[in-house]
Every structure is written in structure tokens, then in C-alpha cells.
C-alpha positions in Angstrom: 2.9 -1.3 -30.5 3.3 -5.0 -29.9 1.9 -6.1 -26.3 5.0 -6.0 -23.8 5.6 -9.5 -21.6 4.9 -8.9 -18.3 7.5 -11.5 -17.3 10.1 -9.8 -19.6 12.8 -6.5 -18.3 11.2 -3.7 -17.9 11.6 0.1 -16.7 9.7 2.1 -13.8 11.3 5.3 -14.4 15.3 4.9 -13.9 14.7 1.7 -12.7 15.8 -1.2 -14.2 13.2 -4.2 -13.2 14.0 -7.7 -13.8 10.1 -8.1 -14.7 6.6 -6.3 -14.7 5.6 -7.9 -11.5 5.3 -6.1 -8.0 4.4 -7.3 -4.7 2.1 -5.2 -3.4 2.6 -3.3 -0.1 0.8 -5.2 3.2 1.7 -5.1 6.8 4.3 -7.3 7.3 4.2 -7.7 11.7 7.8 -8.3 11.8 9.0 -5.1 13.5 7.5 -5.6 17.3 10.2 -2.6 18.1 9.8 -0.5 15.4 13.4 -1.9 13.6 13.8 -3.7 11.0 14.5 -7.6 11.8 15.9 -10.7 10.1 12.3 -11.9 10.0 11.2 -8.7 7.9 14.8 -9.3 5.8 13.2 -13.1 5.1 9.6 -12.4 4.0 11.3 -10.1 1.4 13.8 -12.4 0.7 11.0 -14.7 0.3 9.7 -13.3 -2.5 12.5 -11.6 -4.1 14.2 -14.9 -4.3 10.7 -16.0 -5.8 10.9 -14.1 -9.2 9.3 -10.9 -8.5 10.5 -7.7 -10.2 9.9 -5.4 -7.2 8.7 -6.0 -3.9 7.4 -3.6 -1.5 8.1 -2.6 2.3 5.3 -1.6 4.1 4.6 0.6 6.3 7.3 2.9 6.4 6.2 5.8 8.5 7.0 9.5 8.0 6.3 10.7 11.2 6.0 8.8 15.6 2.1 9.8 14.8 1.8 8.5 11.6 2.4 5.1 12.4 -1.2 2.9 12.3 0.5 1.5 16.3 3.5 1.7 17.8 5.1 -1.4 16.5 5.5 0.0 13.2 9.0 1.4 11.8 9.6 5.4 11.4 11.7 5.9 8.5 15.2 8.2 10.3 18.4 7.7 11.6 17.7 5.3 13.9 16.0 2.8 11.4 18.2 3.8 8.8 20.8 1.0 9.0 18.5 -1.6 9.0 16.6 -1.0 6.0 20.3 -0.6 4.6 20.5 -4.2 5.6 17.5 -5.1 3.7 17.7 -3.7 0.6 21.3 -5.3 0.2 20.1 -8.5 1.0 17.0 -8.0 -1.7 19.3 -6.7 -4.5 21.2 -9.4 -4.4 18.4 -11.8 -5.1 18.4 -9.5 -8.4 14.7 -7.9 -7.6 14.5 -4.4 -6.7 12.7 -2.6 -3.3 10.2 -0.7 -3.1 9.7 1.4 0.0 5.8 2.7 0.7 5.8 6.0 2.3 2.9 7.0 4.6 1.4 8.7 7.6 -1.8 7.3 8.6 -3.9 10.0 9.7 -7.4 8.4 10.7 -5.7 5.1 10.7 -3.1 5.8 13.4 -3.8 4.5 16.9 -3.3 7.0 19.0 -3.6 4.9 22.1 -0.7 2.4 20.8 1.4 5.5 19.4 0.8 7.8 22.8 0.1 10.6 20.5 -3.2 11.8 19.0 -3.7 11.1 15.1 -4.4 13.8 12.9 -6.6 13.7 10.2 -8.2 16.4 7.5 -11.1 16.9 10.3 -12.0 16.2 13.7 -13.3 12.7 13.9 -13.7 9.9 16.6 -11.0 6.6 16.0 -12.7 3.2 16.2 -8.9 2.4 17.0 -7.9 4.1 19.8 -11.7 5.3 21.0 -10.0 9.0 21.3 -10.9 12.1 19.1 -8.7 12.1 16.1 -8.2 16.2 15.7 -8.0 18.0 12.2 -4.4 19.1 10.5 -3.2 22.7 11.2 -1.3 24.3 8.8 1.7 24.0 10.9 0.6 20.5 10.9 0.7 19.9 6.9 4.0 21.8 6.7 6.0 19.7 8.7 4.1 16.4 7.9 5.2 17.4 3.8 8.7 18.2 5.6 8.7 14.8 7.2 8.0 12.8 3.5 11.0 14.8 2.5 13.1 13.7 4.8 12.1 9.8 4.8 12.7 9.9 0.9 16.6 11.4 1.8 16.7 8.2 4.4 15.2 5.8 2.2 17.4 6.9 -0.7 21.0 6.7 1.2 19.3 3.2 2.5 19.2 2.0 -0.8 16.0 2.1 -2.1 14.8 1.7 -5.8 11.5 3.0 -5.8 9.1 5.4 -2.9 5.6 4.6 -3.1 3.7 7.9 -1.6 0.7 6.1 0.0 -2.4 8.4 -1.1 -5.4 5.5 -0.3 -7.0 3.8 1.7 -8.2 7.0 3.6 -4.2 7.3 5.2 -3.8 11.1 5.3 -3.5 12.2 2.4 -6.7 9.9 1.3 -8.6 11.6 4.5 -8.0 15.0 2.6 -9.7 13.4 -0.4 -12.9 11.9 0.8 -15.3 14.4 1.0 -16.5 12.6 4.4 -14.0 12.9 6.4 -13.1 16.6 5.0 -15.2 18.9 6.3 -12.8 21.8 6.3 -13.6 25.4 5.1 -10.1 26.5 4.3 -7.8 25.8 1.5 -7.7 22.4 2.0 -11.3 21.4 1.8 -14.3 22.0 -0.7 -13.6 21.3 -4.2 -11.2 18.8 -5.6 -8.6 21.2 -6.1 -8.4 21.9 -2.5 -8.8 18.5 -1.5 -5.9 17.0 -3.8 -3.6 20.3 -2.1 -1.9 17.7 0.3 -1.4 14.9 -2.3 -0.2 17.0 -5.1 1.9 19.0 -2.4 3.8 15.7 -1.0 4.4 14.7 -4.4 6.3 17.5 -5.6 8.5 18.3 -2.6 9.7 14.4 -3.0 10.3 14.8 -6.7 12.4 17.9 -6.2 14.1 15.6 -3.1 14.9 12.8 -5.0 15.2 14.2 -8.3 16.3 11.0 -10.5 17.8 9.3 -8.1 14.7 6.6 -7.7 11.1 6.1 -9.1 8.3 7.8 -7.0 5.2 6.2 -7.5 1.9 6.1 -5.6 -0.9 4.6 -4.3 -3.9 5.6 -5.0 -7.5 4.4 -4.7 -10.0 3.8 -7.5 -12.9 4.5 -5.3 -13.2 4.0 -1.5 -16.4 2.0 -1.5 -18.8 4.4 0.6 -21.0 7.1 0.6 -18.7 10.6 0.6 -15.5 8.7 -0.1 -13.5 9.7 -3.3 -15.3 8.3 -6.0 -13.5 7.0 -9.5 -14.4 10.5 -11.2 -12.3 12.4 -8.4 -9.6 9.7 -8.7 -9.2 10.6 -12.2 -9.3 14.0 -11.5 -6.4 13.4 -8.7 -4.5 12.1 -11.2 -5.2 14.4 -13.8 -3.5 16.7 -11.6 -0.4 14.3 -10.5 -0.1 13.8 -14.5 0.3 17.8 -14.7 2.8 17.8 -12.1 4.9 15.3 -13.6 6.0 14.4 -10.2 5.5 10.4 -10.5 6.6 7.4 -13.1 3.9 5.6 -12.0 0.7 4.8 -9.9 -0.7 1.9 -8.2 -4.2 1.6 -8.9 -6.0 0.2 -5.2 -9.5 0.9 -3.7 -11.4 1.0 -0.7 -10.7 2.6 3.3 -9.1 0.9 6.5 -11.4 2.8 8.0 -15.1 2.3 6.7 -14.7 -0.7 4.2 -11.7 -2.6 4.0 -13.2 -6.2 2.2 -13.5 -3.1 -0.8 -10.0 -4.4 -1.2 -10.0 -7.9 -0.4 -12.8 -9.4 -1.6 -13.9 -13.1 -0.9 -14.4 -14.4 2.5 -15.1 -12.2 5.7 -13.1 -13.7 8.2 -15.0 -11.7 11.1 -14.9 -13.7 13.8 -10.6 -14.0 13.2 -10.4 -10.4 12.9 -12.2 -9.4 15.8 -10.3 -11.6 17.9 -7.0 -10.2 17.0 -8.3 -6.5 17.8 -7.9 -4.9 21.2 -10.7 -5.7 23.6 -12.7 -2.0 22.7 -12.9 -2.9 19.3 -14.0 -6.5 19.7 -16.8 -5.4 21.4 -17.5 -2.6 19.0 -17.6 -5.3 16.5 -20.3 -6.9 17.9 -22.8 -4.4 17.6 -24.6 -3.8 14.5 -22.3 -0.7 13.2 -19.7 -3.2 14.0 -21.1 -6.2 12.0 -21.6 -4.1 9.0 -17.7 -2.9 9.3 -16.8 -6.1 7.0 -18.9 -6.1 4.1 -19.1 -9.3 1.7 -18.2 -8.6 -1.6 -17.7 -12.1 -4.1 -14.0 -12.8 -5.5 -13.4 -12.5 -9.0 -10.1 -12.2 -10.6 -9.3 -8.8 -11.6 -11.8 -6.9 -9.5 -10.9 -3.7 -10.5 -10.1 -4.1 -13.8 -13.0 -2.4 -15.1 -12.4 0.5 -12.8 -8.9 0.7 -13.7 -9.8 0.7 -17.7 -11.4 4.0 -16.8 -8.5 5.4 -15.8 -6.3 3.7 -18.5 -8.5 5.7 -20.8 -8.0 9.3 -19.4 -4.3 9.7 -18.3 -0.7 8.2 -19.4 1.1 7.8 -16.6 2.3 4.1 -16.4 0.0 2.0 -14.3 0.1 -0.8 -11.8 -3.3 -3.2 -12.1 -4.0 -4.6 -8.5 -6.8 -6.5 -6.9 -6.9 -10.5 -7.5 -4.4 -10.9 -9.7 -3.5 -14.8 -9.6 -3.4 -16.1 -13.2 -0.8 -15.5 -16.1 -3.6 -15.2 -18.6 -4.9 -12.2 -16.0 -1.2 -10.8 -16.1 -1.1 -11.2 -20.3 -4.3 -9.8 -20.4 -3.6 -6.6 -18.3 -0.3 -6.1 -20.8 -3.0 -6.1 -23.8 -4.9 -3.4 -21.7 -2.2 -1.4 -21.5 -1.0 -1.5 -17.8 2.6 -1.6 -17.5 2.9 -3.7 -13.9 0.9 -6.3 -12.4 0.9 -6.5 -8.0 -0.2 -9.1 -6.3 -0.4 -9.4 -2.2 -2.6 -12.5 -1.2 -1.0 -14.5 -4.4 2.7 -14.5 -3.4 1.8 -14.6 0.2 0.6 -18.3 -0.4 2.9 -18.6 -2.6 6.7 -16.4 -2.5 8.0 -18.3 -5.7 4.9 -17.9 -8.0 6.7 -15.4 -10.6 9.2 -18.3 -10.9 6.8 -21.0 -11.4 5.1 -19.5 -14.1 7.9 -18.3 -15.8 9.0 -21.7 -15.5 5.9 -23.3 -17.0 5.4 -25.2 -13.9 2.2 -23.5 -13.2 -0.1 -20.5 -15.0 -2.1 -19.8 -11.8 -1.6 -19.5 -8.2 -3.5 -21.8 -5.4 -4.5 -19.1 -3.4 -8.6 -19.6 -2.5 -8.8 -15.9 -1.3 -10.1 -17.1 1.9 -8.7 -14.1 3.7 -7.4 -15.5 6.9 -4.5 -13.9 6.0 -5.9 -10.4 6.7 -5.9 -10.9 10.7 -2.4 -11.6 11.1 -0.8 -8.5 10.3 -0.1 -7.8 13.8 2.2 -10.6 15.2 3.2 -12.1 11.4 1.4 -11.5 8.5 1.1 -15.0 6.9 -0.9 -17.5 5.1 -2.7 -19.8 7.6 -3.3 -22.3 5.2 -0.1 -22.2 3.5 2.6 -25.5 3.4 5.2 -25.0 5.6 8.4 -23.9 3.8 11.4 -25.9 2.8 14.2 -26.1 5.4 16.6 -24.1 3.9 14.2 -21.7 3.5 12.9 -22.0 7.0 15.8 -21.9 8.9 17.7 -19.1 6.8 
């Protein structure tokens, strides 16, 4: 089979993509009311008008607890019209939408949310400084209810694609990692018990959604710490999902909001930026040695996880999204030879929204982005790039 071109058509399930290229899922800070506003509508556009084949809303919430803060949107009939807004305004660029699907679990700020976050087991937040209690089974069952009836929303809204966040140690990660699953019951111990949740969600939005959009997922290659999931499991997970036959594709990610989020980034720790944009408890939490070690250092080099994600390549077919430091078009050509079927990017079309278009242009075959991270701290009043030229006028002031 001859290598596909990444910046050729392309299919993710009964999706027809203008291109292989996805912009990855981050916070975007442009919902301070938990609706979706022009400014959200923009940063899409941004991109979208930009070249890429699919770009990604995040984080759409599944349930008031499930948001990381308050700010954040819950996917119903009350934010329903809005993200009708926005994926008519994207399609008409000619990219399609991609909306990531979630409940935070561990991650959720309870303080910011006014309701306790729930998690596989009882565990203290660094967020909220409150105990984060474990999942009941009454818990789970309307939690799987609640992704059910997001994918309906999202669906009517206009969606192309529902990306089932399973990373990061969100919820459904936190059931993963043998850390923070202590549990005795059927949710905890082996794998099989641990990947209940995931495999769970999955099939009840499959059965939802039918054919109607893709379903894919985030998933992470390996969280980065002692008694996270580990690449083994994360084959195993998918192993499983592959069984199923419940997704058309998975977004290959690593590392946990929670205990080691540079696993993700790589390249500069901005520490002293990201403790000032943290509430006052966590500031000073950050100053003391657990706190210092929060942000590890880990060197930038393009394709971080490649070799990770070759492992997977290797043991299942489902169609794969390579992401971590993706900023060449060599890197893109290369992961088509590899057999990946999408490239995302975050930090790359951050600096730069029109990138795709550049390089299919030939006006450029990498991106300018230095990976400095200083983007990372403003997810919560605008995620941007500090560094980045301002934007032309009509742009701007659209």
C-alpha cells in the first residue's frame, strides 16, 4: 500500500475530512459563563480557516461535577444552541468539529464547581484542597447515562466527530491508574476491571450515535509515574476497545493533570507563570518541595512519543492519531510511512492558526513555534500564545 498524504482527503469513519490533520483538544478560556461565545466561535475559526481537517472543542463536560471549574461548558439544553452556532460557522470554513467529551473526576475543582469531584477512590484535590470521594455504582450509572446524553446534544448540534476523553487521569483515566484505584469491587484490581468504565462509556455512545458521527478517543500512552497506566495496560485498554468495535479511531496522548502534566508538554517549565495563574492555595502549595517537583523538566524533541506510539501501531488496527510535538511536514510524512492515519497538533497551530495552509502551500515545511510553553498558563482567561504576532485586522476584529 502506497503511503497516504497526510495533507490529501481523508476518512475518520463516516467522516469525510478535507485532510489528515487535527487540532488537538486544549482548554480554550473563552466560556467565563459556561456558554459558548464569539470568542470561542473565532479561535476555531482560526484554525479551521487555517487548513486543518478537524479541529477540536474542548472541554465539553458531561456532567455540573465533571467540569475541571465552573467556567467550563456542560454539554445540554441550555448550551445546545451555541455549539449549533459553532459548528455552522466551522463547516463553512470546509474543516470539520470535533467535540471532546469528558468528566474530570480528580481533575474537577470542587471548590470552583460547588460540588465534590468524584474519582475511582477517595483522594485529597491539590485543586480544591477538599476530599475528592470514590464513584458509587449509582455514581458510574448515571455518569455513563450522562456521556449518552451529551453525544444526543452534540449530535443534533452538529458535530462530526465525539472524542471520549479516557487520559490524562480525567475519570475514566482515574479508573485506569492503578494509583488512584484502590477499589476492591468490580471496578478495581486487574485490567479488566479497571478498563470497566472506559469500555462501558464507549459502547453506550456507539449504540447512541450509531453512524451518525465518528467516536474516537483519547487515550494516554503512559502517564509518567509510578502506579499510573503504563504503555503495556494502554495496549491492553485498547486491545479491549478494538474488541468492542465501538471507536474509528484513537488519539494517542500521555501523561496526568494531576501528577505530571510537562509528560505532555515537554520543553520549558514555565513554573513561576503557572503558579501565578493558580488560586492562592495552590501557589503556595507550589512552593514547597512536593510542589516544585509537580512540573518536571523533560527536553523537547519532535515526535516525543513516536516511539511509544510504534508500540501500539504494532499491536492493534484501529486507525491512529500521532500527537506530542508535531511541527514539521517531514514529521507529518514520516508518521503516514509509520502507519498513523492523523497527525494533531496543539502548541503548533496555536502560534500559528494557518500552518496546514502554509505548508500545503509551500510557503513553509515547519512551524516557528519554540515550545517555550508559556502558552500552558493561560488556559484560564484565554488560552493563547504569548509570544505570538498579533493577528491581521480582519482577522482581529471579526
Amino acid at each position: 500500500m502506497s503511503t497516504p498524504d497526510v495533507l490529501a482527503p481523508a476518512t475518520l469513519g463516516p467522516v469525510r475530512l478535507r485532510n489528515r490533520t487535527v487540532k488537538a483538544a486544549t482548554f480554550e478560556g473563552r466560556t467565563p459563563h459556561g456558554q459558548v461565545t464569539q470568542e470561542l466561535i473565532d479561535y476555531h475559526l482560526a484554525v479551521a480557516e487555517g487548513g486543518i481537517g478537524l479541529t477540536t472543542v474542548a472541554y465539553l463536560a458531561v456532567a455540573p461535577e465533571g467540569r475541571t471549574h465552573a467556567e467550563q461548558v456542560v454539554v445540554g439544553p441550555d448550551t445546545e444552541a451555541g455549539l449549533a452556532r459553532m459548528t455552522e460557522a466551522v463547516h463553512a470554513t470546509g474543516a470539520r468539529i470535533a467535540g471532546q467529551v469528558g468528566h474530570a473526576g480528580p481533575v474537577a475543582n470542587g471548590r470552583s464547581n460547588g460540588v465534590h469531584a468524584i474519582a475511582a477512590s477517595r483522594m485529597p484535590s491539590p485543586l480544591s484542597m477538599q476530599m475528592v470521594r470514590a464513584a458509587t455504582e449509582a455514581d458510574l450509572t448515571r455518569v455513563t447515562g450522562a456521556y449518552v446524553a451529551a453525544a444526543r446534544t452534540l449530535v443534533r448540534a452538529g458535530f462530526d466527530v465525539l472524542e471520549l476523553h479516557m487520559a490524562h487521569n480525567y475519570l475514566i483515566s482515574s479508573f485506569l491508574a492503578p494509583a488512584l484505584n484502590r477499589r476492591r469491587d468490580r471496578w478495581g484490581g486487574p485490567l479488566d476491571n479497571r478498563a470497566r468504565l472506559a469500555r462501558q462509556v464507549a459502547r453506550a455512545v456507539r449504540e447512541e450515535v450509531g453512524d451518525a458521527v465518528a467516536v474516537t478517543a483519547k487515550v494516554s500512552l503512559s502517564d509518567g509515574y509510578r502506579g499510573g497506566v503504563t504503555l503495556e495496560e494502554s495496549i491492553g485498554l485498547l486491545g479491549m476497545l478494538e474488541q468492542d468495535g465501538t471507536l474509528d479511531a484513537v488519539q494517542l496522548s500521555g501523561g496526568s493533570s494531576l501528577m505530571n502534566p510537562m509528560y505532555l508538554f515537554r520543553g520549558d517549565v514555565p513554573a513561576s507563570e503557572f503558579a501565578a495563574s493558580m488560586p492562592a492555595p495552590v501557589r503556595w502549595g507550589m512552593k514547597t518541595p512536593v510542589g516544585r517537583s509537580f512540573l518536571k523538566s523533560y527536553p523537547f524533541e519532535e515526535a516525543y512519543f513516536r516511539d511509544k506510539a510504534l508500540a501500539v501501531r504494532a499491536a492493534t488496527s484501529i486507525p491512529l492519531m500521532l500527537l506530542g510535538g508535531i511541527n514539521r511536514l517531514d514529521t507529518m510524512q514520516q508518521a503516514m510511512a509509520d502507519g498513523f492515519e492523523y497527525v494533531a497538533m496543539g502548541r503548533a497551530v496555536l502560534r500559528e492558526p494557518d500552518l496546514v495552509n502554509r505548508l500545503a502551500a509551500g510557503q513553509a515545511t515547519k512551524g516557528v513555534c519554540i515550545h517555550c510553553n508559556r502558552c500552558m498558563p493561560t488556559i484560564y482567561d484565554g488560552t493563547r500564545c504569548p509570544i505570538r504576532e498579533p493577528q491581521p485586522l480582519h482577522l482581529a476584529k471579526r
